[in-house]
C-alpha positions in Angstrom: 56.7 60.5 -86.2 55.2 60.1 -82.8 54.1 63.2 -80.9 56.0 64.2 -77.8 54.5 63.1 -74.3 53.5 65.5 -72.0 55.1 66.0 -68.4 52.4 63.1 -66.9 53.0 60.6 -69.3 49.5 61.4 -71.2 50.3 62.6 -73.8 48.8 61.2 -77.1 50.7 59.5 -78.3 50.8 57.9 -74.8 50.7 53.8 -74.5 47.1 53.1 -72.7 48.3 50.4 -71.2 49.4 52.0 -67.7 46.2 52.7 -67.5 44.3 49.3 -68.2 46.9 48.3 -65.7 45.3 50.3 -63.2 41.9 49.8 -63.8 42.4 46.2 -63.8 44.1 46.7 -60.5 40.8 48.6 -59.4 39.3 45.9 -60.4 41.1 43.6 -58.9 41.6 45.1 -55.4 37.9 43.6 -53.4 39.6 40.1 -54.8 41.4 39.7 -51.6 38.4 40.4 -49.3 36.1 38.6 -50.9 38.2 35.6 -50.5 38.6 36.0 -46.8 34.9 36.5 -46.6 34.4 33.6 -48.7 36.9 31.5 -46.4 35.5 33.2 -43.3 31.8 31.7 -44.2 33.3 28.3 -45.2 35.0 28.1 -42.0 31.9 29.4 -40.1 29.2 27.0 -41.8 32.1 23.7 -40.8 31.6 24.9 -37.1 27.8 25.2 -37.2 27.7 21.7 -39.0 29.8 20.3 -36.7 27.6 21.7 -33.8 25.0 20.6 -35.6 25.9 16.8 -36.4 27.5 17.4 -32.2 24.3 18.3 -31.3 22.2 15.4 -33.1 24.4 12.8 -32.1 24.1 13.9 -28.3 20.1 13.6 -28.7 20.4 10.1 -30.7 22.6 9.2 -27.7 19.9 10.1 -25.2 17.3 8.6 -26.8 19.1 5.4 -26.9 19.6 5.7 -23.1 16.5 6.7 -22.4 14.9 3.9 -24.5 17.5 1.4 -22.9 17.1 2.6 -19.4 13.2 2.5 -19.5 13.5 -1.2 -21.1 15.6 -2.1 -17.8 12.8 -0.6 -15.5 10.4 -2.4 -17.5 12.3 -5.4 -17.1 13.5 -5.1 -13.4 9.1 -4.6 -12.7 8.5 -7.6 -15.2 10.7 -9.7 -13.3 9.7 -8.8 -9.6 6.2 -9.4 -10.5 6.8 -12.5 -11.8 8.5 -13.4 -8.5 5.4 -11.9 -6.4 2.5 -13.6 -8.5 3.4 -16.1 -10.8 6.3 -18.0 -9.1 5.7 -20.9 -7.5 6.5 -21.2 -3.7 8.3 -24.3 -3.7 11.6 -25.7 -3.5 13.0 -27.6 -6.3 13.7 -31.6 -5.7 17.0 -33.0 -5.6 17.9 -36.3 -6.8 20.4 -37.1 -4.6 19.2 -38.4 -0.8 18.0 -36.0 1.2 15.6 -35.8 3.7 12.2 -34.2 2.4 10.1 -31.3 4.6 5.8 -30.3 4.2 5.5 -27.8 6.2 1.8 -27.6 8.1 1.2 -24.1 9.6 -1.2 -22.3 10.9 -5.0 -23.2 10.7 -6.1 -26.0 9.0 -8.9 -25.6 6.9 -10.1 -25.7 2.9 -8.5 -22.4 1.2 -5.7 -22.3 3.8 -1.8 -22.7 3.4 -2.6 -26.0 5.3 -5.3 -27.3 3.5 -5.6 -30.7 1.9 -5.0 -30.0 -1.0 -1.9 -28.7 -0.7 -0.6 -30.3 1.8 -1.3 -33.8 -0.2 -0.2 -32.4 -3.4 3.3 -31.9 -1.3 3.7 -34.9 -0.2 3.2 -36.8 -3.2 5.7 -34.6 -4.7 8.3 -35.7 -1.5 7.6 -39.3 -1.8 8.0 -39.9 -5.4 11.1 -37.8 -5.4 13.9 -41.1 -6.0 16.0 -38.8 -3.6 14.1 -38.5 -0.9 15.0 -41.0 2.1 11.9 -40.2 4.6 9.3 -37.5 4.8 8.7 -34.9 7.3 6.2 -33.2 8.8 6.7 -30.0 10.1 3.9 -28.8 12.6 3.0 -26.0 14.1 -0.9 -25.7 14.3 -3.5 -25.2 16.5 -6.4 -27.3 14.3 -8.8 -26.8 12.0 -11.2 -28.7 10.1 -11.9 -32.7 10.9 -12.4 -33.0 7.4 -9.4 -31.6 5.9 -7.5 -33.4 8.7 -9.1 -36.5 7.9 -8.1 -36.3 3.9 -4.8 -36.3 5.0 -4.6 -38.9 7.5 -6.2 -40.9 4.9 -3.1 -39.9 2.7 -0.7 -40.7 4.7 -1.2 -44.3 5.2 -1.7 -44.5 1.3 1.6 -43.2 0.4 3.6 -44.7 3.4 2.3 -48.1 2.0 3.2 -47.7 -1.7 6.4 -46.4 -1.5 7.7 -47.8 1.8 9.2 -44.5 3.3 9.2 -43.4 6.3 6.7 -40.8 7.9 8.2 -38.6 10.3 6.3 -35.8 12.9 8.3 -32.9 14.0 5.8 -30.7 16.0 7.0 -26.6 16.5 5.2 -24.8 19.3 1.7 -26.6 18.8 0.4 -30.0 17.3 -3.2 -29.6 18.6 -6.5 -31.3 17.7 -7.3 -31.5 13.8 -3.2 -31.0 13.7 -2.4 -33.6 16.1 -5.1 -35.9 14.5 -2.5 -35.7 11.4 0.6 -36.1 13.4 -1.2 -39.2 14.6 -0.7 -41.1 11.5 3.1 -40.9 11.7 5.4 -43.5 12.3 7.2 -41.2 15.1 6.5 -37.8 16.4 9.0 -35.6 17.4 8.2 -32.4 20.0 10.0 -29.8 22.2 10.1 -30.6 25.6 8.0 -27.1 25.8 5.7 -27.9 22.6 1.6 -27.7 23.0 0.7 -31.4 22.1 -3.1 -32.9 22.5 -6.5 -31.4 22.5 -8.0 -34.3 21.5 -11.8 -32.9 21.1 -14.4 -31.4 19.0 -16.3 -28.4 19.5 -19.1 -26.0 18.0 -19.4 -22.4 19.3 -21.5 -19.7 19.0 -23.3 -17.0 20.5 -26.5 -16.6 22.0 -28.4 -13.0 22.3 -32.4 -14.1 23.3 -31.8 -12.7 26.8 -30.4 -9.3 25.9 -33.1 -9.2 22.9 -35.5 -9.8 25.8 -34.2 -6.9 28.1 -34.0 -4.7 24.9 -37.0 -5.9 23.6 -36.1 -6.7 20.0 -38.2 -9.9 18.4 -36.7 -11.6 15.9 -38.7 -12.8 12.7 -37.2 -16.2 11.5 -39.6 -17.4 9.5 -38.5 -21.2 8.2 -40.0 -24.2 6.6 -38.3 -27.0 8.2 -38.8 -27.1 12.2 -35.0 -27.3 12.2 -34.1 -24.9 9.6 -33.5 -21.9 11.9 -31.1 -24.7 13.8 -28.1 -22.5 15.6 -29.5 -19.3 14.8 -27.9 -17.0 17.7 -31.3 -14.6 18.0 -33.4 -17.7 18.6 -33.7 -19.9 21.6 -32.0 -23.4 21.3 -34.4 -26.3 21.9 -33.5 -29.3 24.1 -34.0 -31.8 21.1 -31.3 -29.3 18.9 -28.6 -29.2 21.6 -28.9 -33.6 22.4 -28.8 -33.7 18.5 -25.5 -30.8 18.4 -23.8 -33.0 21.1 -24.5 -36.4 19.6 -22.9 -35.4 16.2 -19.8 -33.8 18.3 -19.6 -36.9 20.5 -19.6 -38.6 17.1 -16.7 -37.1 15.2 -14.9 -37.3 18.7 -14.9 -41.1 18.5 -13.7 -41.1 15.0 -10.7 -38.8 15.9 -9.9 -41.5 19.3 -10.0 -44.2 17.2 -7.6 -42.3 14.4 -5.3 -41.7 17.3 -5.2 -45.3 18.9 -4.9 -46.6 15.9 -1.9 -44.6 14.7 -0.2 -44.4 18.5 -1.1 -48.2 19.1 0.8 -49.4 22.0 2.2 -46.0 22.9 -0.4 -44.7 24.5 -1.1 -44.8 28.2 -4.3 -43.9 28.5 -5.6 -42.0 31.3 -8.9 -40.3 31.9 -8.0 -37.1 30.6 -6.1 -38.2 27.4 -9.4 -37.7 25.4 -10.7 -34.8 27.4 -9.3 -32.3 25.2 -6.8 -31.5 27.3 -3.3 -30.3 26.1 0.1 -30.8 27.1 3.5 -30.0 26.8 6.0 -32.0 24.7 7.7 -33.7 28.1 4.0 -34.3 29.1 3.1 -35.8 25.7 5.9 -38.3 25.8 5.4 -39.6 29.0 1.7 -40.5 27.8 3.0 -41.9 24.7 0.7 -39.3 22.2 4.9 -38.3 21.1 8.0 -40.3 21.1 11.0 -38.6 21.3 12.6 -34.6 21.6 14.0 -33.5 18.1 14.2 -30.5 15.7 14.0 -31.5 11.8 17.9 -30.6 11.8 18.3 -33.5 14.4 15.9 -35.9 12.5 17.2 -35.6 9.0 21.1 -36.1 10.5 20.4 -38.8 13.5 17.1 -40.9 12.3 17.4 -40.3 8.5 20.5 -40.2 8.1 20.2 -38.0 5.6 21.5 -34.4 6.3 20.2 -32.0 3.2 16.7 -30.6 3.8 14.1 -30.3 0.6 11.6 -28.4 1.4 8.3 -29.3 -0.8 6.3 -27.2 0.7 3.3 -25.7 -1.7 1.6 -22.3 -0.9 -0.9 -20.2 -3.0 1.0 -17.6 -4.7 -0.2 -14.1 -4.7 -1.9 -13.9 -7.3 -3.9 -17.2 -6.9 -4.9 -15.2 -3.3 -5.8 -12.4 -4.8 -8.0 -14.2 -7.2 -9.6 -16.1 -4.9 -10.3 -12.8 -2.4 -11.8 -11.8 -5.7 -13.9 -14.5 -6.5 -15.4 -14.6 -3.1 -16.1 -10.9 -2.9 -18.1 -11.3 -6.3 -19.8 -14.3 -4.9 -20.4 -12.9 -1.5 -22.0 -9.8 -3.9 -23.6 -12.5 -6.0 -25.0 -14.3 -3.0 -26.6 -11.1 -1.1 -28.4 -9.9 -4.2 -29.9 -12.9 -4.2 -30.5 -12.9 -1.0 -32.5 -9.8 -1.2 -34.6 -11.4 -4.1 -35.8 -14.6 -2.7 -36.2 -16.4 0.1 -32.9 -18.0 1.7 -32.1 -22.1 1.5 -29.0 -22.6 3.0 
């Protein structure tokens, strides 16, 4: 017999299961929220990893440009300073015919872009090249050294001999003295009617300061052993037997350059008084006294005489680097030398 229920349903004899159904709902109710929490973090922590991963990629990306780009500079410097220091000035050869160029400029002397050695090392290079139909020389000196001149004179006739090419002189503004004692040796020289040709001399300069020492009143201590030693000294007074003994070594090395010329002009030449004097002339002047044959640019000998119209250029220079080595090495000998200089007593 089951007792009545009261008015609310609780009575008790009551089924508890309306309630359990509403505790469970109690229960159950933050369910909803703490999913949308749970899917509000999940949603929030794919954002900040994506950010994350965005972020890192971005920097892996710089570095890699960075790195890249500072591997270019370091490149691009590599590369221009091998082309300032450790590139050679010189044009390649060419095997097919062409007419080959050595380029002598400026003053002639040991250490020089015209120097011997450089210039000879050129023009082996031009006539052994199987290409090459003739060799030119392109001048535009004022002189230099007899001896470096002389080297290459010598040269010259060597190579013109052994490989039977022709020898060609195409003088600039000025083919003068130890330049024009070159130019002598080719088979024809070619000028501008307005080039500097000649100077066929030898000279020794200096100063001299015993009269303003006098006035001043300044004595210089030379102290020597050899009666000659102080020779040329510009503080001390020159003595007659020094100067004759100056001029016959000039007068010397004169004759040696006259007899370079007439022997490399021959014929040519129509010798006049002055033609040795040292006198210079322009390149109408120098043809009419036979020290230069014909007017001509290089352009006009390598297409008219040659017959050969391409241009090699074997010209050699010291690179920057070799310069700067060199200026080097005579600062620490110049260094080297005045210590030594201030420790002993001086033979030179």
């Amino acid at each position: 017999m089951s007792a009545p229920n009261t008015p609310d349903g609780h009575g008790p004899g009551a089924s508890m299961t309306p309630g359990a159904d509403l505790w469970s709902q109690a229960s159950a109710a933050p369910a909803p929220a703490s999913a949308a929490a749970a899917a509000n973090s999940g949603w929030e922590r794919e954002v900040l990893e994506k950010l994350v991963f965005a972020t890192i990629k971005e920097q892996r990306a710089a570095r890699r440009w960075r790195f890249w780009g500072r591997l270019l500079w370091v490149l691009v410097i590599l590369l221009a300073l091998w082309m300032l220091f450790f590139k050679e000035v010189s044009t390649t050869t060419s095997s097919s015919p062409h007419t080959a160029v050595v380029e002598i400029k400026g003053e002639i002397a040991s250490g020089a872009n015209a120097s011997a050695e450089l210039i000879v090392a050129a023009m082996r290079s031009a006539f052994e090249d199987s290409g090459s139909r003739a060799v030119v020389l392109l001048i535009n000196s004022p002189g230099g050294s007899p001896v470096q001149a002389g080297i290459i004179n010598d040269e010259m006739g060597r190579l013109k001999a052994k490989y039977n090419k022709p020898l060609y002189a195409v003088v600039e503004e000025s083919c003068a003295s130890a330049a024009y004692y070159i130019a002598s040796a080719a088979d024809e020289i070619f000028v501008d009617k307005a080039s500097i040709v000649g100077s066929i001399g030898v000279l020794m300069d200096g100063f001299g300061f015993t009269g303003v020492m006098d006035k001043v009143g300044v004595e210089r201590r030379l102290l020597t052993a050899g009666e000659n030693k102080g020779f040329l000294d510009p503080f001390s007074p020159m003595s007659e037997k020094q100067h004759k003994y100056a001029q016959q070594m000039l007068d010397q090395i004169h004759e040696q350059f006259i007899a370079v010329v007439k022997k490399g002009r021959g014929d040519r030449l129509h010798e006049t008084p002055e033609l040795f004097s040292g006198l210079f002339w322009t390149g109408q002047q120098a043809i009419a006294l036979g020290l230069a044959d014909k007017l001509g640019s290089v352009d006009y000998v390598a297409r008219e005489v040659v017959k050969a119209e391409e241009v090699v250029d074997y010209t050699r220079r010291d690179n920057v680097a070799e310069r700067l080595a060199k200026r080097f090495g005579a600062a620490v000998g110049e260094g080297s030398v005045q210590a030594m200089r201030n420790l002993m007593p001086q033979i030179r």
